[in-house]
C-alpha positions in Angstrom: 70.6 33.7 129.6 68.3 35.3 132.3 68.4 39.4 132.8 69.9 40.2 135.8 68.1 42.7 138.1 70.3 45.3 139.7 70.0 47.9 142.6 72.5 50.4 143.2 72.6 52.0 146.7 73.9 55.7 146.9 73.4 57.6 143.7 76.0 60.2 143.9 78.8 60.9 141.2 80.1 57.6 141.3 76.7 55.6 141.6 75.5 57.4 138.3 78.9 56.3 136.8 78.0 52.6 137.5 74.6 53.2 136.6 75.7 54.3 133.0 78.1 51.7 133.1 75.6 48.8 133.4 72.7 50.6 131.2 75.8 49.6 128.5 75.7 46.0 129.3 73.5 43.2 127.6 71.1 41.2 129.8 71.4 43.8 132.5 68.2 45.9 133.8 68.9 48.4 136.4 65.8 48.0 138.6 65.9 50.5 141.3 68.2 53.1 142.6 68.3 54.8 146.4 70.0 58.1 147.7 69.6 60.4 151.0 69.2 63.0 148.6 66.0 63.1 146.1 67.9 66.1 144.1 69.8 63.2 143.1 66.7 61.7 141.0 66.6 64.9 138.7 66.5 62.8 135.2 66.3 59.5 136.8 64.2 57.2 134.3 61.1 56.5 135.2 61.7 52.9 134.6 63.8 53.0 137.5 62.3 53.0 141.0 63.7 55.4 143.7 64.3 55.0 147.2 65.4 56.8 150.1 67.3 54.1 152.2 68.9 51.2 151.2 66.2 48.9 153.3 63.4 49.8 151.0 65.7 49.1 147.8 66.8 45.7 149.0 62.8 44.8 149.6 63.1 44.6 145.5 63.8 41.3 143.8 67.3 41.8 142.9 70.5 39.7 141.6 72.8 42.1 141.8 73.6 44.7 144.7 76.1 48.0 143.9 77.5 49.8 147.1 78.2 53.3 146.4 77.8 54.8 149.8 80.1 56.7 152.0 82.3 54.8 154.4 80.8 54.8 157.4 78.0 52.5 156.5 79.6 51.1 152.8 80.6 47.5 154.5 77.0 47.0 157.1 75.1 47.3 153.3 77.5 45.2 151.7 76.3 42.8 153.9 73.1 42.9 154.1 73.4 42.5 150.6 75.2 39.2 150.9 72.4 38.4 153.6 69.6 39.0 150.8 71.9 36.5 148.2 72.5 39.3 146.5 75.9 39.4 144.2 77.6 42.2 145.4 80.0 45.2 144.3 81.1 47.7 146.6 83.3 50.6 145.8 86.8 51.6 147.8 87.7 51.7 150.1 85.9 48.8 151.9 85.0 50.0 155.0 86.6 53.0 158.0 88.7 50.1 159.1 89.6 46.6 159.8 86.8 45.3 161.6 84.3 46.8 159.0 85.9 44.5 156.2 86.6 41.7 158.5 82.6 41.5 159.1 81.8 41.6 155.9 84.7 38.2 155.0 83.0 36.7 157.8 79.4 36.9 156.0 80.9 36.1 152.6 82.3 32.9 153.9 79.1 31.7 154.7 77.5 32.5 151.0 80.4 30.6 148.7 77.8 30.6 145.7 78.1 34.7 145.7 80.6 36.6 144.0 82.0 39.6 146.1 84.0 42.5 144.7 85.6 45.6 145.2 86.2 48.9 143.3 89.6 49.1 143.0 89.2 51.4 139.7 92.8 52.0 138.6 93.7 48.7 138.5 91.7 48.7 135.0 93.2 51.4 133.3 95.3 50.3 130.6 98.0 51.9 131.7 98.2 49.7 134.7 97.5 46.6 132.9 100.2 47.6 130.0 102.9 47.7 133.1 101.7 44.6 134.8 102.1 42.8 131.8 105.6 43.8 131.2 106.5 43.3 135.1 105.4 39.7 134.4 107.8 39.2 131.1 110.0 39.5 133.3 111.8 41.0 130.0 113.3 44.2 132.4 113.9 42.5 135.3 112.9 42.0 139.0 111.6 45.2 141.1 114.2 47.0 142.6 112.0 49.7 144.4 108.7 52.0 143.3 108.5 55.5 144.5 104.9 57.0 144.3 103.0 60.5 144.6 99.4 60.9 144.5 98.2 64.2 145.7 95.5 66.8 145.1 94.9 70.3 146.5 91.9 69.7 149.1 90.5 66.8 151.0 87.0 67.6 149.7 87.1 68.4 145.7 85.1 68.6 143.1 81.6 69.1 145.2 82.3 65.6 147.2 80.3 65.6 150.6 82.1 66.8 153.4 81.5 63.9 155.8 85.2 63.2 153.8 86.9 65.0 156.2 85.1 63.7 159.4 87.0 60.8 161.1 83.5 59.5 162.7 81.7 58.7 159.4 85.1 58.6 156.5 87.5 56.5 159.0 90.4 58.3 157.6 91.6 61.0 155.1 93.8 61.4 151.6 95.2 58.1 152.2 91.9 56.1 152.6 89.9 58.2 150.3 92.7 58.5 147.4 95.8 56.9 148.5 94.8 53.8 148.7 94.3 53.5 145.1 98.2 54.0 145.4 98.7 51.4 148.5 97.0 48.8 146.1 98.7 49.3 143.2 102.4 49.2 144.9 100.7 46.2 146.4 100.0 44.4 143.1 103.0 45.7 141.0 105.7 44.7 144.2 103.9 42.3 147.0 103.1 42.4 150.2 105.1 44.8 152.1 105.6 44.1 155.3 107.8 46.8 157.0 106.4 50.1 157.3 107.7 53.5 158.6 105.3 56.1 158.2 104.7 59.7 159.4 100.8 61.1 159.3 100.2 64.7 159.8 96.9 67.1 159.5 98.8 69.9 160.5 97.1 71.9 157.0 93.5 71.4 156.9 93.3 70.5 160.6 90.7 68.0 160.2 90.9 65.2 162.5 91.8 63.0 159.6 95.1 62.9 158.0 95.8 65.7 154.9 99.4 63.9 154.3 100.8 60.6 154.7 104.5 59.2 154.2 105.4 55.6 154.0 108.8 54.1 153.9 108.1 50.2 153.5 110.0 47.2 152.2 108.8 43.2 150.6 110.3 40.3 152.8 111.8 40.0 149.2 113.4 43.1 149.1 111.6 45.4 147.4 111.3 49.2 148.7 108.6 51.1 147.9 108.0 55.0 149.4 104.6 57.0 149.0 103.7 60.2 149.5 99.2 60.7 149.7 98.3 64.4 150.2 95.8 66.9 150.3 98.4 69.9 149.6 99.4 68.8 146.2 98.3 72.3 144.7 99.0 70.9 140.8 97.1 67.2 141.4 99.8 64.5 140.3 99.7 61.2 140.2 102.9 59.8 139.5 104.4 56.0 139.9 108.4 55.1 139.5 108.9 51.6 139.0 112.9 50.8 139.0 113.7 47.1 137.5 116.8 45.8 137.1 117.3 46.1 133.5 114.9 49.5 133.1 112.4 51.4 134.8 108.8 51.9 134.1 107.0 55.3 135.0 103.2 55.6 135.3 102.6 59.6 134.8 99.1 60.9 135.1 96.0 59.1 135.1 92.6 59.9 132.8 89.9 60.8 135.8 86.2 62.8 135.7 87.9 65.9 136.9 90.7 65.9 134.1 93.3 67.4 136.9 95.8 64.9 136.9 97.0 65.0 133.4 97.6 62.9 130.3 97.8 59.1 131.0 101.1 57.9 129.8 103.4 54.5 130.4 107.3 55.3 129.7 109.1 52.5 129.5 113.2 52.6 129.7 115.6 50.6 128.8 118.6 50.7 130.6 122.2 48.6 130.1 123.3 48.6 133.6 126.9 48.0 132.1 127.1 50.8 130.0 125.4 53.0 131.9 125.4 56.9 130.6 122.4 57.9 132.7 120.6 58.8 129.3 118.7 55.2 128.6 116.3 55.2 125.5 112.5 55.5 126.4 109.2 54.8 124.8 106.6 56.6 126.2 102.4 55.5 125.3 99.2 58.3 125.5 96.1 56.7 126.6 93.2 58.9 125.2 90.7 57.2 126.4 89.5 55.6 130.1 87.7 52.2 129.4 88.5 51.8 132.9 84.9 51.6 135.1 83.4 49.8 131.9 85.8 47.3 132.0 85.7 46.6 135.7 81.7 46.2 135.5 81.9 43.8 132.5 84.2 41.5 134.8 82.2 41.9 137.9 79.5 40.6 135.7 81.1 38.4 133.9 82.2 36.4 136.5 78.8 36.1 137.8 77.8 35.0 134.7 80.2 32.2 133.9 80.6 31.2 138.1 84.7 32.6 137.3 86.4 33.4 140.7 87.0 37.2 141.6 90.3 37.7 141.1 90.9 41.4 140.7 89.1 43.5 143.2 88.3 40.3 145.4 87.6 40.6 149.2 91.5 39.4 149.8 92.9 41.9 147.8 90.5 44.8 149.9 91.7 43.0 153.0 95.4 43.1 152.4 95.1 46.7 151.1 93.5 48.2 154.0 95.8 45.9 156.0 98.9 47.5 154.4 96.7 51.2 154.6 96.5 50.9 158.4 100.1 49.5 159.0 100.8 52.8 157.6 98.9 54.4 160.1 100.0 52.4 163.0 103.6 53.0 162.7 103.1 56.3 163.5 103.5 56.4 167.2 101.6 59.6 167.8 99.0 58.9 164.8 98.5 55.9 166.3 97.9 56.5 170.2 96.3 60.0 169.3 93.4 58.4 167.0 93.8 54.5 169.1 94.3 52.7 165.9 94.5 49.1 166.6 97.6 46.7 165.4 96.5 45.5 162.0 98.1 42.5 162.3 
């Protein structure tokens, strides 16, 4: 089997991530890297060529194509990628909005022998995949409703560049940078939700992008979820509540670089809704370990490989995510006619 020849454009935190990520993988050569920033080449290998701007790193002869840059100009790369016939991987979210993710479809329709995916991290931490698989026993039940918190103290942590907190270049605040790891994990555990209530503020940080967003939204099927994405969440906490009909499973913490958000656990209950005492038994799993970005990269490549179809992390899922993200934003009225954010539908 042939090496294949990879570029990786933006080489912050989470570009050297993928970049240790694929150095791990057989057959793979990492063939050039390029960042805004040449502090960010401090220990680079010299087998590695640097650029300055994605142009010059797509001039190399590549196979593969990583996106790690910041929103405003995450989806125009990704295409240009596709342009090149270049495989391509581009981390969350997709683009500021709509139209930035539509474009990008529009190109991959017209390059079927390509594989397009996006970074949609969480959904490969094995917490996450332990729940999915007991959602699909269907051994507790059908989804009743899901009640989620993800939260941390500041909308620019951790030394991330401040263009997060400016509408013109991020699109959008907690809830695009962070939340929508939540809005696409409700999506996958309970459908597409298709009523939404919602009240955005940034009434803390006074950015003009969002430091808390609330969501009341329902399935056509029935199912209720309601999320809470902030930016004053002084103890970080990522938190999921998934009520079934015979039980309820709870996602508490998630294993991340900064450590902030706790232990990683799955508690599973049992409940007998006939002889209900409100006291069900649990079984709660640790995860010690986050396989999580390796694991995503080995099926990005894999499906190159073998010609498989995306299906976790495809350009359908990122579409109907930020759909859902931006109905969020829409239905509120003064959110919406303040910041002229467009029917997602």
């Amino acid at each position: 089997m042939d090496i294949l020849k990879v570029g990786i454009a933006g080489f912050g935190i989470v570009g050297k991530r993928r970049l240790e990520c694929l150095q791990a993988e057989d057959r793979i050569r990492v063939v050039a890297v390029c960042d805004v920033d040449p502090a960010q080449f401090i220990g680079l290998s010299k087998d590695i060529k640097s650029y300055s701007d994605h142009l010059a790193l797509l001039e190399e002869d590549l196979d593969i194509l990583f996106v790690c840059l910041p929103n405003n100009i995450a989806a125009e790369v990704t295409g240009y990628g596709l342009k090149n016939d270049l495989h391509v991987f581009c981390e969350k979210p997709p683009g500021r909005d709509m139209h930035d993710i539509e474009e990008v479809i529009n190109i991959e329709q017209s390059k079927p022998h390509l594989k397009l995916m996006y970074g949609f991290n969480h959904r490969y931490h094995e917490s996450v995949i332990d729940a999915l698989e007991i959602i699909n026993s269907n051994d507790l039940g059908r989804i009743i409703n899901m009640r989620a918190v993800y939260g941390k103290s500041q909308l620019v942590t951790f030394n991330q560049p401040i263009w997060r907190s400016q509408r013109k270049i991020a699109g959008g605040g907690v809830l695009l940078d962070q939340g929508i790891h939540m809005v696409d994990l409700m999506r996958l555990f309970g459908g597409n939700f298709t009523q939404v209530h919602s009240f955005i503020s940034n009434n803390f940080w006074n950015y003009d992008v969002e430091d808390n967003a609330y969501a009341l939204m329902k399935t056509d099927d029935g199912v209720v979820g309601i999320l809470h994405s902030s930016a004053t969440q002084w103890r970080h906490r990522f938190h999921l509540d998934i009520n079934l009909e015979k039980g309820s499973l709870i996602l508490g913490g998630i294993l991340s670089g900064s450590k902030s958000y706790g232990a990683e656990t799955l508690t599973e209950v049992i409940a007998d809704p006939d002889n209900d005492v409100g006291d069900p038994r649990e079984k709660i799993t640790r995860y010690n370990s986050d396989p999580s970005w390796a694991s995503e990269v080995n099926y990005f490549l894999n499906c190159i490989r073998n010609k498989y179809p995306i299906e976790k992390g495809s350009s359908d899922d990122a579409f109907k995510t930020m759909q859902l993200l931006y109905r969020i934003y829409y239905a509120d009225d003064l959110w919406r006619d303040t910041y002229s954010i467009s029917n997602p539908d």
